[in-house]
C-alpha positions in Angstrom: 0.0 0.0 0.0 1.5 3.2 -0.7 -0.5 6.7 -0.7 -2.9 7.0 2.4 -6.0 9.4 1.6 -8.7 10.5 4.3 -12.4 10.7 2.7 -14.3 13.3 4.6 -18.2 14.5 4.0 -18.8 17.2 6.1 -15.7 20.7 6.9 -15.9 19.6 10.3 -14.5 16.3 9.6 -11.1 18.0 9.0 -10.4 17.9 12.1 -10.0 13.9 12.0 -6.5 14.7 9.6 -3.2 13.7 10.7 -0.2 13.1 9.7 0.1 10.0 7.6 -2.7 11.4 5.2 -0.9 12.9 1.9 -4.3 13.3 0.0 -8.2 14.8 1.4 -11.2 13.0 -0.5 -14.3 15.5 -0.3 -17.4 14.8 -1.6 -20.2 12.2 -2.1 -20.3 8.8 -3.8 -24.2 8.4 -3.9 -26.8 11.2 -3.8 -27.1 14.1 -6.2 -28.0 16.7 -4.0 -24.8 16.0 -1.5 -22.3 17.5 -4.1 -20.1 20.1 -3.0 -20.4 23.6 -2.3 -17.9 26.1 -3.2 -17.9 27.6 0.1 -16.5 24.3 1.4 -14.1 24.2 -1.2 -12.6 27.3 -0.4 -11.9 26.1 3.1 -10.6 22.9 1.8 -8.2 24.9 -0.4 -6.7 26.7 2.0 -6.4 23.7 4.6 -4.7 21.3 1.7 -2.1 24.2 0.4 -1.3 25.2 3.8 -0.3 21.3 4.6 0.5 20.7 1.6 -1.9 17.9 0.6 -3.2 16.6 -2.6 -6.5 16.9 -2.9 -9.2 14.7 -4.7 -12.9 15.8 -5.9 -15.7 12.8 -5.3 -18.6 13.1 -7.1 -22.2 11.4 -7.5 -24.0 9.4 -9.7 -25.8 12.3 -10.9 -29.9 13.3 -11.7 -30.6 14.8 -14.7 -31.4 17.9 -12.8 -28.0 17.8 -11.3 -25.7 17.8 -14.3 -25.9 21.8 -15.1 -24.9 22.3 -11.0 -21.3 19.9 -11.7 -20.4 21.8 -14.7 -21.2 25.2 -12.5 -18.5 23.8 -9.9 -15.9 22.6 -12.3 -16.1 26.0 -14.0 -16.2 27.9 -10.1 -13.5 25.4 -8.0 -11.5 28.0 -6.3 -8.2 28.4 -8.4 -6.0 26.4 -6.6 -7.9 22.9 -6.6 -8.3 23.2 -10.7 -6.5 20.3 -12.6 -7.2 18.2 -9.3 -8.3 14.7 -9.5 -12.2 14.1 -9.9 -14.2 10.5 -8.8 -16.6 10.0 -11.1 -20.0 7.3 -10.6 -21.6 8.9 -13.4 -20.6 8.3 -17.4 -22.3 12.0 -18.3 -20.0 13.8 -16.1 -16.9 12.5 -18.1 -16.7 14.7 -20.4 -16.9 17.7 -18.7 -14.1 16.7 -16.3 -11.9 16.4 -19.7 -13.3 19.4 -20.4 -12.3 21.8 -17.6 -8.6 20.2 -17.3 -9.4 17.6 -14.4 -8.2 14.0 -13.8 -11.1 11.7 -14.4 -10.9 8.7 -11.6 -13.1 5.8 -12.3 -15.0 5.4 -9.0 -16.2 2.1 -7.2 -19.6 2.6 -8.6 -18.6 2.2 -12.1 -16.3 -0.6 -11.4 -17.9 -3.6 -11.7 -17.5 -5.6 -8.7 -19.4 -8.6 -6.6 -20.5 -6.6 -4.1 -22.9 -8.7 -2.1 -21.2 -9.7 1.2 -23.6 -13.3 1.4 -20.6 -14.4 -1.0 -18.5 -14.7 1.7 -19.6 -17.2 3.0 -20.5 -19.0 0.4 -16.4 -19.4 -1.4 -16.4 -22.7 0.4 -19.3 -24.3 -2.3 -17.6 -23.0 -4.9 -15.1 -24.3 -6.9 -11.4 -22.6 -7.7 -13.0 -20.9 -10.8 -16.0 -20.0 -9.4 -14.0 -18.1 -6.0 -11.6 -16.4 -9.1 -15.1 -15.0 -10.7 -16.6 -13.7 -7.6 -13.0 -12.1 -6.9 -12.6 -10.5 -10.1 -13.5 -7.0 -11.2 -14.9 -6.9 -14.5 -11.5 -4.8 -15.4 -11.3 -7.2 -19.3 -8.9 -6.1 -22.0 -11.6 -4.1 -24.0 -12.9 -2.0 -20.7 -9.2 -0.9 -20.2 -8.6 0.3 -23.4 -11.8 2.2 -23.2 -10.6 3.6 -19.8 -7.1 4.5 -21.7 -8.8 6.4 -24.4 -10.6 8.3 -22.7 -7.6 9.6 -20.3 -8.6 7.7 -17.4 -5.7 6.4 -15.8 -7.0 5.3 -12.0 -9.4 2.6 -11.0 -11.3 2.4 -7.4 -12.2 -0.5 -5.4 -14.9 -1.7 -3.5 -13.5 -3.6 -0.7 -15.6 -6.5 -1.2 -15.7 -9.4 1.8 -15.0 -12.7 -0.8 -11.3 -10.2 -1.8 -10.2 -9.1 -5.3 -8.1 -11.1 -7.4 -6.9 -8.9 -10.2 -5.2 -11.3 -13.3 -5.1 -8.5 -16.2 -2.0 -6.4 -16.6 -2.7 -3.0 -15.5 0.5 -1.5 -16.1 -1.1 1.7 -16.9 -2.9 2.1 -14.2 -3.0 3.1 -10.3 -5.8 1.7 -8.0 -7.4 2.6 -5.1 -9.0 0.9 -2.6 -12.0 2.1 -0.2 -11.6 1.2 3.8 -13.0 -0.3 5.7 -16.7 0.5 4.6 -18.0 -1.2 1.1 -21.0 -0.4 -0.4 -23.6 -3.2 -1.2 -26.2 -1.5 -2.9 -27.5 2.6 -3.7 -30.8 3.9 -5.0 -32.6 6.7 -6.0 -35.3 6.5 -3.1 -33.5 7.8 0.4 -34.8 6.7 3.2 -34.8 9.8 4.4 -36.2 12.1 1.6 -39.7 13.5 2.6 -40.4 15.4 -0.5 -39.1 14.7 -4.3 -35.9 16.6 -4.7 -35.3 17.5 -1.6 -32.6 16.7 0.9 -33.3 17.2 4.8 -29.1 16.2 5.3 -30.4 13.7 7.6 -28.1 11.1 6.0 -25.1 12.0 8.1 -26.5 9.6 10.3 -27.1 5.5 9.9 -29.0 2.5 10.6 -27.1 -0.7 11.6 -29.4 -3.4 10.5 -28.9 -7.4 11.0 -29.9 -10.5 8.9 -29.3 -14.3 9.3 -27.6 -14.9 5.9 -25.3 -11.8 6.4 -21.8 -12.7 7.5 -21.6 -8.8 9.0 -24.0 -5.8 10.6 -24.9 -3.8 7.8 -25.4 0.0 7.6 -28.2 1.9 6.1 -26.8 5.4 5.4 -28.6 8.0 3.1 -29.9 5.7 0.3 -27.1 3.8 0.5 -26.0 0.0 1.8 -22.8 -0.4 3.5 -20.7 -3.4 5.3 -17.5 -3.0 7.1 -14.7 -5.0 6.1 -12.1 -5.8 9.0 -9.8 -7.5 7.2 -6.3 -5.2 6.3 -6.3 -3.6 3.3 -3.2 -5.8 2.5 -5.3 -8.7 2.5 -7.9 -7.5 0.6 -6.3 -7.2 -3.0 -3.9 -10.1 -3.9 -1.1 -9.3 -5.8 1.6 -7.4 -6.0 -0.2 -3.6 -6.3 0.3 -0.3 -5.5 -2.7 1.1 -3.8 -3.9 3.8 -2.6 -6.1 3.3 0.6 -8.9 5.4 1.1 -10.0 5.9 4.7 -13.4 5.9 5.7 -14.0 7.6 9.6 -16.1 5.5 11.4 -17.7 8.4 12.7 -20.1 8.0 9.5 -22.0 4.9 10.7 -21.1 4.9 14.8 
């Protein structure tokens, strides 16, 4: 594992930073209306250039509604966060990252991954080809080339329970990996949404909600699934790969 990023939601979550971080994830993997303000983005510019940190723009799968308010914030990111790296979960938002001079990251939502954590248990039914499928991300020779093409050179990772097995040659690219949380499944319909289009933020918080046939608690946070992986991050991805790990607070779902 090599570069050690902290993921925060929420300013206030800053102050969870330490030294051993070299990169700040801001932003939100799953809901349209949780994308960034500039206001925030100011702060986080000033709090990454004075540490000097890299800094790395998530972003949503995206509403139709939503797509005019991303190009606003790629064309408004204060000055010194432009060119930074930007996760996209949403093809349409492509290329307009190319567009404004950012570099596109292919997030855990549009890599193709077994996500449910019942596999788990189940590796010991399966036979050595079967446990290789359920590893593997759907990362084939064509899919990279499109990634290539298109100027994409970084793939995230769900940190699935079952592990990832990665066979194909990825020379040309850098992966990350999200930890210790993994997402199992997202929607359009929050929970927590009273009204069509309209957020009440109550998602900060989380359900922890238990099944029989699931091998861990699971979290309902926003409109989203989670699971918590305790394995290390090591001993998630086999092979010999230089990953980035992406650090989720607990604070999120505790």
């Amino acid at each position: 594992m090599s570069e050690k990023a902290l993921f925060i939601k929420e300013i206030k979550e800053l102050s969870l930073w330490e030294k051993g971080y070299s990169r700040i994830y801001f932003g939100d993997e799953f809901c349209s209306h949780l994308l960034p303000g500039l206001k925030d983005l100011k702060e986080l510019e000033e709090f990454v250039s004075s540490r000097n940190l890299k800094f790395t723009l998530v972003t949503p799968f995206l509403e139709e509604y939503a797509l005019q308010g991303f190009e606003s914030l790629l064309q408004n990111i204060p000055e010194g966060l432009r060119g930074c790296e930007v996760v996209l979960n949403d093809w349409a938002t492509l290329k307009m990252c190319r567009k404004f001079g950012f570099k596109p990251v292919l997030g855990r939502l549009l890599t193709r991954q077994k996500q449910d954590p019942r596999l788990y248990g189940l590796k010991k039914y399966f036979n050595r080809e079967e446990v290789d499928y359920i590893c593997q991300p759907a990362l084939n020779r064509d899919f990279l080339k499109f990634l290539a093409l298109r100027g994409i050179g970084r793939i995230e990772l769900n940190p699935v329970l079952q592990g990832i097995k990665i066979e194909q040659d990825l020379e040309d690219f850098s992966l990350s990996l999200y930890y210790p949380y993994g997402y199992i499944t997202t929607s359009n319909d929050c929970f927590f949404a009273k009204e069509e289009k309209k957020c009440f933020n109550n998602c900060v918080g989380a359900f922890c909600l238990g099944a029989p046939s699931f091998p861990v608690r699971v979290f309902l946070k926003g409109n989203t699934l989670f699971f918590r992986n305790g394995s290390r991050p090591e001993d998630i991805i086999s092979g010999n790969f230089d990953v980035r790990v992406i650090v989720q607070p607990d604070s999120w779902f505790y």
